[in-house]
N, C-alpha and C positions, 0 to 999 in steps of 0.2 A: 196445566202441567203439574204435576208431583213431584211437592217438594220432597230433595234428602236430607238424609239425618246425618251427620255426622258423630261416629263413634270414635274420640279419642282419648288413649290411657297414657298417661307420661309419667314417667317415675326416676326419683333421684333419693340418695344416701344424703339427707341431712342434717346426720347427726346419730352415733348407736349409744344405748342404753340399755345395760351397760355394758362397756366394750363395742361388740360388732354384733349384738344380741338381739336389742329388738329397738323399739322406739318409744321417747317416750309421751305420754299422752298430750301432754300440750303442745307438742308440735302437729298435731293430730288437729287440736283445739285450733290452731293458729291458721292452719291452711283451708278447715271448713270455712273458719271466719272469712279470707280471699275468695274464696271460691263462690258463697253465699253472697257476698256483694257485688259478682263478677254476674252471677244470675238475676239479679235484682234489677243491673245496669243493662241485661240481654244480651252479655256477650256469648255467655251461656245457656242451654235449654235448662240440661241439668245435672249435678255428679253427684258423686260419691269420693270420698276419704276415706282410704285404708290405709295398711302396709302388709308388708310381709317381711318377716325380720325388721332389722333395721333402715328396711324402704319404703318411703313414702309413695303411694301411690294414687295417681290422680285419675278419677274417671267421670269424662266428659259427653257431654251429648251436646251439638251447637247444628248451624244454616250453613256456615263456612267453608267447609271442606278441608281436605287433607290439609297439611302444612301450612295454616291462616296463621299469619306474623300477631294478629291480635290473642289468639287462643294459647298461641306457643310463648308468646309474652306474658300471659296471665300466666301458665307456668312458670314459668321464670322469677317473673317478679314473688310468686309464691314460693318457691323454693329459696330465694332471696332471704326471705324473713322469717323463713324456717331457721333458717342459717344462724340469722343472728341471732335467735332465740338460744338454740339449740349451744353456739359460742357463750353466750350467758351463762349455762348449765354448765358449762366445759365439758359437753357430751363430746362424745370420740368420732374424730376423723369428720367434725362439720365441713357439712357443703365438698369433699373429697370428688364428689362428683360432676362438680361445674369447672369446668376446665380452662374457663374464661373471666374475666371481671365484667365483660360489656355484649349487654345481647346483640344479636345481629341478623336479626330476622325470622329464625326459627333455633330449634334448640338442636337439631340433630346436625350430629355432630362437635356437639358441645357438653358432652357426657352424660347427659341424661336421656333413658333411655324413654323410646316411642315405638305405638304399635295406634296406625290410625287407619277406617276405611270408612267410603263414604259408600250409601244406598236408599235405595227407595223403602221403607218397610212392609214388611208380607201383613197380612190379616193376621199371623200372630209372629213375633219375631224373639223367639228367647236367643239369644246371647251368653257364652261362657267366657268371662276373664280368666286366663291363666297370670299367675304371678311368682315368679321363682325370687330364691335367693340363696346366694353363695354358692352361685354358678355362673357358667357364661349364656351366652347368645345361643352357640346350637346346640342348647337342653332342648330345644323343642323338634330336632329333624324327625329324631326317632317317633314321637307320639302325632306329630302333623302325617306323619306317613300312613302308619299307624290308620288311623283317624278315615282318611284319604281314600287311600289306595292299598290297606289289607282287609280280604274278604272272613278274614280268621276273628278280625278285630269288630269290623263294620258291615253285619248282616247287610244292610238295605244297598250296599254294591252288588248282592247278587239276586235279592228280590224285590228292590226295588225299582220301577220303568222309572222315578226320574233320576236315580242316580247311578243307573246303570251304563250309562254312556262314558263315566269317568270324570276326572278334574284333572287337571295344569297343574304343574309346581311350578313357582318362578324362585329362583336358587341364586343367591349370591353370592360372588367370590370377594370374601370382603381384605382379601388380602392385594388382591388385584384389582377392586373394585369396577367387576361385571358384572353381568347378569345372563342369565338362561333360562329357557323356559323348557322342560320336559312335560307331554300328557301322556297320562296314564287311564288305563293300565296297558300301552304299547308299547312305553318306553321307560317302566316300571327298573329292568335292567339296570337302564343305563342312569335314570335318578339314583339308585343306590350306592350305586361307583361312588359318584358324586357327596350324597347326603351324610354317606359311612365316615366320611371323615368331617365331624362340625365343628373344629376349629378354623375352617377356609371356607369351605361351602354349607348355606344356611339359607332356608327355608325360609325366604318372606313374604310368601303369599300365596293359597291355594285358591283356583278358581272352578267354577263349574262348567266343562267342556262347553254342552250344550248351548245354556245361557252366556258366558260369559259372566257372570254373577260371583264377586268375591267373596269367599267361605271364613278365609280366614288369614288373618295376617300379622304380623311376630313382628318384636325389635330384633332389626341386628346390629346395633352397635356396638362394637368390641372397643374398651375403655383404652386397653394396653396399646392397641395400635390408631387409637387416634392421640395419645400422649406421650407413647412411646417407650410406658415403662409403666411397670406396675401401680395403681393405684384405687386397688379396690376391683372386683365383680363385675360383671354386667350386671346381673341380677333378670333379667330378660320376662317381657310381659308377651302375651299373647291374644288375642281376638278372634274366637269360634262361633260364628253361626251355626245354628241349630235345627233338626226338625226340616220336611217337606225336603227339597235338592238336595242336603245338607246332611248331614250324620246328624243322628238324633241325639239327643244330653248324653243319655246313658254308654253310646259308641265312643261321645267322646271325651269322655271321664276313663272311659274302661282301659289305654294304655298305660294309665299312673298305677292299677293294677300290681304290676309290673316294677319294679325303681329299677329303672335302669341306672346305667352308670354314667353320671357326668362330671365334666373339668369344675374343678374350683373349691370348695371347702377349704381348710386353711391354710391365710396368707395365699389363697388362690394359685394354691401349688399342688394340686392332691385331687387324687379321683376319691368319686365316693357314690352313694345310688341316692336318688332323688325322691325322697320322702314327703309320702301326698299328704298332707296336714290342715286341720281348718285354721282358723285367722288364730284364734288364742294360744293353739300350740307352736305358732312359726317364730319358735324362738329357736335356734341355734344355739346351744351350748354345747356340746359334746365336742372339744377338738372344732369350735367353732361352727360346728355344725351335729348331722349330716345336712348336705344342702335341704331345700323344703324348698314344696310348690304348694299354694292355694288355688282355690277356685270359685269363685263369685257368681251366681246365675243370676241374670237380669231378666225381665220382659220388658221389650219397648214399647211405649204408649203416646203415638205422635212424639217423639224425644225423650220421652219421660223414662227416667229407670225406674222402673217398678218392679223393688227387693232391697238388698240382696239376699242370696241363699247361700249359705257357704256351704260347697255343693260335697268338700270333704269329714262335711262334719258326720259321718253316717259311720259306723262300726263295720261297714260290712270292705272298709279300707284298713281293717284291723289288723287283718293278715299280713296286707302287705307293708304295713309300720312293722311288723313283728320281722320281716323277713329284710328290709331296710338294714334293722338293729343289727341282726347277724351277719349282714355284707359286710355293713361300718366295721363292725368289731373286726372281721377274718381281713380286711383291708389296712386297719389299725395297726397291727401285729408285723407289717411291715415296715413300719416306721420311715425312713428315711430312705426305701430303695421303691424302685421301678417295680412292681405298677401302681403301689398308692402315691407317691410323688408322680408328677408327671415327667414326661420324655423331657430331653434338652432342648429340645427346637424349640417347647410349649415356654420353660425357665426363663427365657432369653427377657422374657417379657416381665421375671419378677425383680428380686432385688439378689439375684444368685449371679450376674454379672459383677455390680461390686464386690462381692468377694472374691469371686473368682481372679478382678484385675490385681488382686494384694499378692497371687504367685505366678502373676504374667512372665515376669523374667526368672521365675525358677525352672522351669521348662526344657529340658535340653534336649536335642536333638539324640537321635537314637545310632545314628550311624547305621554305614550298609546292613 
């Protein structure tokens, strides 16, 4: 039997430097160190240590499988000692992201965010990590569709035999926590109803009709509604198979192209377009931002990540940095009203309710 791999990314805020900016290096130092000793002991095959912005990000290869209490605790306990590092430094907003003092099994649902799939590996298996910051969870509908199920974006949906059959979306309502499953391209339609609005419905997992074969799979963890009030980003990671069934690198690089526009930037109150950036530039400063996405390319090797590639480090994404600058700015210029703040249904979730209780009883009725 053929053994699988498992690919898992888990990423938590702990700790920005300076502000809500980036991270700083020894907590970098701190988590290779856990992480290297977790591979020593074979809990792990093998990772890598990044971030993006101010989030730490952990990327795993293990035998385990999805949600393994041992894998999700080495998280854990790593971000743990991030923490207190990071409390040392008196860097901003440590550990913001752990919602808990006591693990309990696995992490999801305990603010840090996860994107995990398990498979058999192809004869050659590249992999793209997406990694956002200073946004939420469904930054990623638009470019998983993208990716997917547009033939404008992804030549090989219309000449290629084996991905011309289509993929599955499996779509979550993480307000209602459902789930759905649409395949396309027949029910293309009625996925969009759905994906158009991704502060509710969100895209965590595209499959390949034919095989059954997972392509790619997203965190949705929204921080706001499992705490209940604002505290910080998703920051949201993503997991793309590559090549043969699958969209090839370059199809699936090509909707960052594009920055669209998504929730979050500052005090995660404010739209803004999502700027594709390599690892060194994913600093946020401007108005805490604009938000930013990285992208890491792997090759797996029997588990082994062989790389990374930071897949935005190319010029030829120059354009759309340039074209980024000029949304941020023309969106800036609004300052405080609709549409660079967000709607009020989205506020509920920041700290615009406190204020708002301080003229509850000045309110008065309008009469007939």
């Amino acid at each position: 039997m053929v053994e699988k791999v498992t690919l898992s990314v888990i990423k938590a805020d702990v700790g920005g430097y300076v502000g809500h900016s980036s991270i700083h290096p020894v907590l970098l130092e701190e988590a290779q160190r856990h992480l290297e000793a977790a591979k020593g002991d074979g809990i792990i095959v093998d990772f890598h240590v990044t971030r993006v912005g101010d989030d730490l990000e952990l990327i795993m290869t293990h035998r385990k499988g999805v949600d393994d209490p041992e894998v999700h605790h080495l998280a854990w306990r790593t971000f743990e000692e991030c923490i207190r590092v990071a409390k040392s430094l008196k860097l901003y907003g440590a550990g913001q992201d752990l919602l808990s003092d006591a693990f309990s099994g696995n992490v999801k649902g305990m603010g840090p965010g996860v994107a995990e799939m398990e498979f058999v590996e192809r004869e050659s298996e590249p992999v793209l990590i997406f990694m956002a910051d200073k946004t939420s969870a469904g930054a990623w509908n638009m470019p998983l569709y993208k990716m997917f199920a547009d033939p404008f974006n992804t030549a090989g949906l219309v000449i290629s035999p084996k991905m011309h059959e289509g993929f599955s979306f499996e779509v979550h309502d993480v307000k209602e926590h459902k789930r759905i499953v649409f395949h396309c391209p027949e029910e293309i339609y009625d996925l969009l109803l759905f994906i158009g609005a991704p502060g509710r419905y969100i895209i965590k997992a595209v499959y390949h009709k034919g095989t059954g074969e997972i392509g790619a799979v997203s965190s949705t963890q929204r921080l706001a509604l499992i705490a209940g009030r604002y505290v910080g980003k998703d920051d949201p990671v993503c997991i793309v198979r590559c090549q043969g069934e699958f969209p090839a690198v370059g199809e699936a690089l090509e909707p960052f192209s594009m920055p669209h526009i998504v929730e979050g930037w500052m005090r995660g109150s404010h739209f803004g377009p999502l700027m594709p950036v390599s690892v060194p530039q994913s600093n946020p400063t401007r108005f805490d931002g604009p938000p930013r996405v990285v992208a890491l390319g792997f090759q797996l090797a029997d588990g082994r990540l062989i790389g990374p590639r930071d897949m935005f480090d190319d010029p030829s994404y120059d354009e759309a940095r340039r074209l980024c600058n000029v949304v941020a700015e023309h969106l800036r210029r609004h300052g405080p009203f609709e549409p660079q703040r967000l709607p009020l249904e989205a506020m509920e979730y920041t700290t615009m309710p406190q204020v708002m209780e301080r003229f509850r009883n000045r309110f008065e009725d309008l009469g007939d």
